[in-house]
C-alpha positions in Angstrom: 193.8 119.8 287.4 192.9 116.3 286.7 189.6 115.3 285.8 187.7 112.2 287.6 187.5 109.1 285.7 183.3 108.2 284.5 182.8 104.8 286.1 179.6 102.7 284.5 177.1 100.4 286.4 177.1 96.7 284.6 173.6 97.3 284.2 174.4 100.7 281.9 177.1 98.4 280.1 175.1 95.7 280.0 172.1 98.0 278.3 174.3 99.5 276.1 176.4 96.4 275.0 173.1 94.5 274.0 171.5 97.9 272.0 175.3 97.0 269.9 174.7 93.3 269.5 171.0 94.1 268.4 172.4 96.8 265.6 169.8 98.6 265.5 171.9 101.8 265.8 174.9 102.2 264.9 178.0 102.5 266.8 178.2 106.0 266.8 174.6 106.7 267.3 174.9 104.6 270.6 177.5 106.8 271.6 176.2 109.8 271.3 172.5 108.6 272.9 174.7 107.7 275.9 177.9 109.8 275.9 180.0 107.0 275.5 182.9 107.1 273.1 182.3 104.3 270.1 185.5 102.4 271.3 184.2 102.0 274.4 180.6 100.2 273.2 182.5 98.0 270.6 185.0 96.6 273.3 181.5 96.2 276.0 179.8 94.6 272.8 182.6 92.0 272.4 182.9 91.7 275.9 179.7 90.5 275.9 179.7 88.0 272.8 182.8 86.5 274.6 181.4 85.9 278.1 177.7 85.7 277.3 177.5 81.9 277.1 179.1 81.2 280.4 175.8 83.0 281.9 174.2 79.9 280.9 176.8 77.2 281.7 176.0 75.1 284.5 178.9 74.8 286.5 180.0 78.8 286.7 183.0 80.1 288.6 181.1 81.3 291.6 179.8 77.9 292.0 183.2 76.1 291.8 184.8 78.8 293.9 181.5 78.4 296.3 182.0 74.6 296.6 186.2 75.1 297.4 185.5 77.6 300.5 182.3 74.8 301.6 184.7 72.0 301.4 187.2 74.4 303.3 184.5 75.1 306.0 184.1 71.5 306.6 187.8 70.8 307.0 187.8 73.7 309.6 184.5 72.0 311.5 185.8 68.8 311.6 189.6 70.4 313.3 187.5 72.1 315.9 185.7 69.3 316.8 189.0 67.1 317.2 190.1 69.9 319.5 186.9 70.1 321.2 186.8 66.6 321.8 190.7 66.7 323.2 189.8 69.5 325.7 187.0 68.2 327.1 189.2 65.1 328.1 192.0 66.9 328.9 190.0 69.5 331.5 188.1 67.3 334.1 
């Protein structure tokens, strides 16, 4: 019988990731406290050194994505209006 896969919250990971970058435990420590394997909080801990300074950049990928759907919307507003505009002058 297969066993169900353990899936974290990003606040665990987060938690746990930032107890490995402070150092005051070790590795292993951390994984037993939590009942993580230490592979697992080394790859979270670089994961987090990696992507930690895009938290503060100031253009961040939700934003960009954010501003391609609003210009998107827009478009889509301004194609109903044309057709709004036609049909009211094409229905008396």
């Amino acid at each position: 019988m297969a066993t169900k896969r353990r899936s974290f919250s990003a606040q665990f990971k987060f938690k746990v990731a930032l107890d490995a970058v402070k150092g005051v435990k070790t590795l292993s420590e951390l994984a037993s406290e939590h009942g993580v394997h230490p592979n697992q909080i080394g790859q979270w801990k670089q994961q987090l050194i990696k992507e930690g300074a895009e938290i503060f950049s100031h253009k961040s990928k939700n934003q960009e994505n954010g501003q391609e759907v609003e210009a998107d919307l827009y478009e889509q507003i301004g194609r109903l209006k044309m057709e709004l505009e036609w049909l009211k002058k094409k229905v008396p």
